[in-house]
C-alpha positions, 0 to 999 in steps of 0.5 A: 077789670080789677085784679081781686084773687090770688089764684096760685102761690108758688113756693122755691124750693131746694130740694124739690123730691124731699118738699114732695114728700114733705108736703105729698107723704108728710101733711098728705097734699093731693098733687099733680107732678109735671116731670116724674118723682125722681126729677120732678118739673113742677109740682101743683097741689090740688087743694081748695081755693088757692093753689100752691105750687113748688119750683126749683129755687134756682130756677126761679130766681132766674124766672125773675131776674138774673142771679146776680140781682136776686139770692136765695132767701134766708131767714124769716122774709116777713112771708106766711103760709096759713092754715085755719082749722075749725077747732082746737083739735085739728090745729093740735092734729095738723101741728102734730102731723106737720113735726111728724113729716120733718117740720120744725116746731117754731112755737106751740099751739096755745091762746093767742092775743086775739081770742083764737089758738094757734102756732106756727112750723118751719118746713124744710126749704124754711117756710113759715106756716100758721095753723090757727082756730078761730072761735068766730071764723066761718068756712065758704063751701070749699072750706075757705074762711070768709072774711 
C-alpha cells in the first residue's frame, strides 16, 4: 500500500458562519454543514477531486496537540490554496468574484514568469489562494488538472 492522494484539505477557521458565507455566498461552494448555519460543526465542500472542509481553529489546534504546544497561525504559513481556470477569463472572473465576496486582492491577475497568468487573494481567516491559467494545462473529467 502506498499513501498517493490527498482526499480532503481542511481549513481552521475563526469565524465558522462568516467563512460559510464567504466560501457558500461569496465564491458559491456547494456544501454540506454538520450542525446548522448559526452554529455550524463542520463544514464539507462538494467540490470535484479534493474536498476542503472548515473547522473551528481552536478546536482544531486541540485536535493536534494541547494549545500550549500550538498557536493560531498568523502571517503567510508557506501554505496555498489553487485554483486552475481554463483561461484568462475565468481567472479574471473568479478573482473578481473572490474581492467581490469580502477577499483581500494580494496581487492582480496578470503574466507570470512561467508563461500562464494568474494572482493571488487572502480570504478572511488569511488563506492564500491562487487562481491561475495555463496555457498548456490539461483538465481530467472532473476538471482536475492532470499533471
Amino acid at each position: 500500500m502506498k499513501m498517493d492522494r490527498l482526499n480532503l484539505l481542511t481549513l481552521g477557521v475563526r469565524d465558522m458562519v462568516a467563512s460559510l458565507k464567504f466560501y457558500r455566498d461569496g465564491l458559491g461552494f456547494d456544501v454540506s454543514i454538520i450542525g446548522n448555519e448559526e452554529q455550524p460543526g463542520v463544514i464539507f465542500f462538494k467540490n470535484k477531486g479534493t474536498k476542503i472542509s472548515l473547522f473551528p481553529v481552536e478546536e482544531l489546534i486541540l485536535d493536534i496537540a494541547s494549545e500550549e504546544e500550538l498557536t493560531a497561525p498568523t502571517g503567510f504559513t508557506g501554505v496555498t490554496l489553487a485554483y486552475n481556470g481554463k483561461s484568462k477569463a475565468e481567472v479574471d472572473e473568479v478573482m473578481e468574484q473572490a474581492v467581490a465576496a469580502g477577499a483581500e486582492m494580494i496581487k492582480a491577475p496578470q503574466a507570470t514568469s512561467w508563461g500562464g497568468y494568474g494572482g493571488y487573494f487572502k480570504e478572511l481567516n488569511g488563506f492564500y489562494w491562487e487562481v491561475a491559467y495555463g496555457p498548456d494545462w490539461e483538465f481530467d473529467e472532473n476538471d482536475m488538472l492532470i499533471v
